[in-house]
Steps between C-alpha positions, in 0.01 A plus 500: 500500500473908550406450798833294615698738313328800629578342881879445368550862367301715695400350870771424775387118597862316587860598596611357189216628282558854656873481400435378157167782454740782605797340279286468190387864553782643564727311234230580252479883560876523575648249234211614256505862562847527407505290207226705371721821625778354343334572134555888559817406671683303225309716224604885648860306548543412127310835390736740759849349456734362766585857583144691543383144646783546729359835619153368583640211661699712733193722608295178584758363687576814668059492571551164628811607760257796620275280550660277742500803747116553489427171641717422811386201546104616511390215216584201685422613810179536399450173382592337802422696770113526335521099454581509925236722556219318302258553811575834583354727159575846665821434576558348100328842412759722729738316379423561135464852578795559645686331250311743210620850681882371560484387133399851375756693740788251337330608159518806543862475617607303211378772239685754660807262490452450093449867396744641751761202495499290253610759218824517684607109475500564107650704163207317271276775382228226358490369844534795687156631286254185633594550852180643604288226285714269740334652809143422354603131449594481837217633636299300320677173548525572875136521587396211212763268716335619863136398270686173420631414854154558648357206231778282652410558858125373426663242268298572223789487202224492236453866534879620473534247261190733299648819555859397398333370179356847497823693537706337287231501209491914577839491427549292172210690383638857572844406426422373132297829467767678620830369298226513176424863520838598627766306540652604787673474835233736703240387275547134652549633879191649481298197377652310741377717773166535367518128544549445804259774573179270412661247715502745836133637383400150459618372816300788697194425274527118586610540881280808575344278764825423727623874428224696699598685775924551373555804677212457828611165544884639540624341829832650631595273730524240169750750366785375723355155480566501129818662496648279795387189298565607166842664515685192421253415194546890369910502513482128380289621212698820422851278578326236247397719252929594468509148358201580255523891434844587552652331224312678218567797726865460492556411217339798340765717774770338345428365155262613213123493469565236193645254768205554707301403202699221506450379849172587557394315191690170639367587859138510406449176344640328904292787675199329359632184606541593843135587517445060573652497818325818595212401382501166712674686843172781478265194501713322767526817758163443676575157528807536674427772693203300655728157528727770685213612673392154646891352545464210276815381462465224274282626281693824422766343436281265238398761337787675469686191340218442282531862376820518487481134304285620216708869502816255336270330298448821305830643554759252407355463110415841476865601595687242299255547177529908545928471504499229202243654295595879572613682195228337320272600748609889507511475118174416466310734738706787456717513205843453377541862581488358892725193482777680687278442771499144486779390757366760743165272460629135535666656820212647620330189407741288787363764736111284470674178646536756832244746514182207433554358832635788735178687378294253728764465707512835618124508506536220732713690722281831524177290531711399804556847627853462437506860282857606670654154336338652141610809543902364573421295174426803283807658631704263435375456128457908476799532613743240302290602223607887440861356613493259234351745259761811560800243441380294232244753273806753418716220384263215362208724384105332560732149510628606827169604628321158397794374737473715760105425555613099525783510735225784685219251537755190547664621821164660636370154388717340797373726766116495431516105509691494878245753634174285336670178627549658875137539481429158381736211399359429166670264227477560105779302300300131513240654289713641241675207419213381167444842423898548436531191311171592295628841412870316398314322264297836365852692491648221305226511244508844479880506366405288261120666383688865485702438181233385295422861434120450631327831645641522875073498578495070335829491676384617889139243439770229423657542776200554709365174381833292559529626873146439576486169372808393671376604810205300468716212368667542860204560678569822653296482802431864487237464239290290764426863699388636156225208539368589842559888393241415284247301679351792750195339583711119663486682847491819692827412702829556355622143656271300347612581196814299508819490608612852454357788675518755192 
């Protein structure tokens, strides 16, 4: 028995098994992490007030926008131009390298941006004060992501998976240190960046092996390389991160710090939820960029229907059970103190039903080296985005902004799908059709379950339970790739597995 689950979780044996290995790691450390984050998260939120939570919650999201300029693309590239070059390991090394010294240089760059810059784009003294803390946690988080990406190129999830653990644990552990002897605003930036501090000396510690050689190993002629490939992934990323960033951002501009309490509160809880399909499209993206690789028409496409498949089978419930059971939900992890958030939630909450499946989608499409078609999808969501945000925030408050991020990622929604489907033709409504009955049935008992004045926890596991068991009382054929997912030793070749190619 170890041994079969020791070949499951830790050895690459199958396509499938590889797929499910990396999605098990990653959804553990990712899903995990930030549940276990979420302790100092919901705790420093109910200890700091909407307002002073407000001000912490626009630093990190003004971290995370920074952030988005350090990377230009460098993450993904590595992963699949490494997984390309499995037979040439200097090459993998250069490219590494390279990677490394543009990384610091954008660093660099994006300190000088915070201390010099940032002070200017706000009147909030509290905010104002943890500026420089911000530039540590972007260091920090920078160079633990380039540690992450260089796990993903060698496929071994297991180890982010153990360093994310690490991270987050740094950080509920500082945090509750923190808010305990003083229970402030700076207090809690600075355990946060201690945080993720471990993680980026961890990651060196654990990678130490594939880092030798950063600066000798420094290949110009990679430079432009990167650059020419990644340019569409870097705007796409900065472009996406308007839909993501920007609306804490903007609404701090032109509203208070207690609505970005508020919103950020609402926004966090569906920011962990978007961590499934990202968590799936990271283990996907050597798949598809080898598929791509090899032209296999058929089964890209199969796989990409399959993922796309199981993405609705998470997101439809989750969606409909977030919007019917949402002030209970916000209630209950944050307070009543937060319940003005609640509509800006269920709204956000719609948003899941879009961003599950164009997260693989536009995976797909890079895998594909189709990164100008990404970076035209960004824009368009980037852009309709601060739009939406400048005409509805000053009128509707953190309503308007919930709004403005659907309508954002609904008409992107309609572009990304026409460039994925110019690459290949690929089909997705004929398996939705038991999974939207099934989650009919779970909405339905939901209405009812919610006025019985049960905790919202006994009223989510009801309506977990319903929805699974009326998919198996349908027979959802999706659960028949969980089977073969599972059985890693029936053959070495994906196409013996079964039907599908996943």
């Amino acid at each position: 028995m170890f041994k079969k689950i020791k070949g499951l979780l830790f050895q690459n044996q199958t396509t499938r098994q590889t797929i499910a290995k990396n999605t098990f790691w990653l959804g553990l450390s990712n899903i995990g992490g930030r549940l276990i984050r979420s302790a100092i998260i919901i705790y420093s939120a109910r200890v700091l007030g909407a307002a002073e939570w407000g001000v912490f919650s626009y630093a990190l999201a003004l971290a995370a926008f920074v952030t988005s300029f350090t990377d230009v693309g460098i993450n993904p590239i590595i992963v699949r131009e490494t997984n390309r070059l499995k037979s040439e390991p200097m090459v993998q090394k250069q490219i590494v390298s390279t990677s490394f010294v543009l990384k610091l240089l954008l660093v660099i760059l994006s300190a000088v941006l915070i201390l010099f810059l940032a002070p200017h784009f706000t009147s909030e003294p509290g905010i104002k004060a943890i500026l420089p803390i911000v530039v540590f946690i972007v260091i920090f988080d920078t160079f633990r992501e380039l540690g992450n990406a260089i796990a993903r190129s060698l496929e071994k999830m297991e180890w982010e998976a153990g360093l994310y653990f690490l991270t987050n644990i740094a950080i509920v552990i500082f945090g509750f240190i923190a808010l305990y002897t003083s229970k402030t605003v700076t207090a809690l930036t600075y355990a946060y960046a201690a945080g993720t501090g471990v993680g980026m000396l961890a990651s060196v510690v654990i990678l130490k092996d594939y880092l030798s050689g950063l600066f000798k190993n420094f290949y110009f002629k990679w430079v432009k390389h990167i650059l020419a490939i990644g340019w569409p992934m870097a705007l796409s990323g900065v472009l996406g991160s308007l839909m993501i960033s920007t609306d804490i951002l903007i609404i701090g501009w032109l509203r208070s710090t207690q609505d970005v309490g508020l919103y950020s509160a609402a926004q966090r809880i569906v920011q962990l939820l978007y961590l499934i399909p990202a968590t799936l499209a990271w283990s996907l993206l050597p798949i598809f960029s080898r598929l791509a690789a090899s032209n296999d028409k058929r089964r890209k496409r199969d796989v990409l229907e399959r993922a796309l498949g199981i993405m609705y089978l998470v997101a439809i419930p989750t969606a409909l059970g977030g919007i019917l059971l949402g002030t209970k939900i916000i209630g209950f992890v944050f307070g009543s103190p937060y319940l003005g958030g609640t509509f800006s939630f269920q709204m956000l909450m719609a948003t899941i039903l879009i961003d599950f499946p164009i997260t693989i989608i536009t995976l797909f499409i890079f895998a594909n080296n189709r990164q100008k078609n990404i970076t035209i999808y960004a824009a368009i969501g980037g852009a309709c985005n601060v739009i939406f945000d400048l005409i509805l925030i000053p009128r509707f408050g953190i309503n308007g902004s919930a709004v403005a991020t659907f309508l954002a990622q609904l008409i992107s929604n309609i572009y990304v799908r026409y460039a994925a489907k110019k690459i290949d033709y690929f089909q997705i409504v004929r398996h939705l059709k038991k999974i939207i009955i099934a989650a009919a049935i779970m909405s339905c008992a939901i209405i009812v379950i919610k006025n019985l004045q049960l905790n919202v926890i006994i009223d989510i596991i009801i309506g977990a339970a319903i929805y699974f068991l009326a998919l198996l009382a349908l027979k959802e054929p999706l659960f028949k790739e969980l089977k073969f997912i599972l059985r890693p030793a029936a053959s070495a070749s994906p196409e013996s597995n079964g039907p599908s190619s996943v």
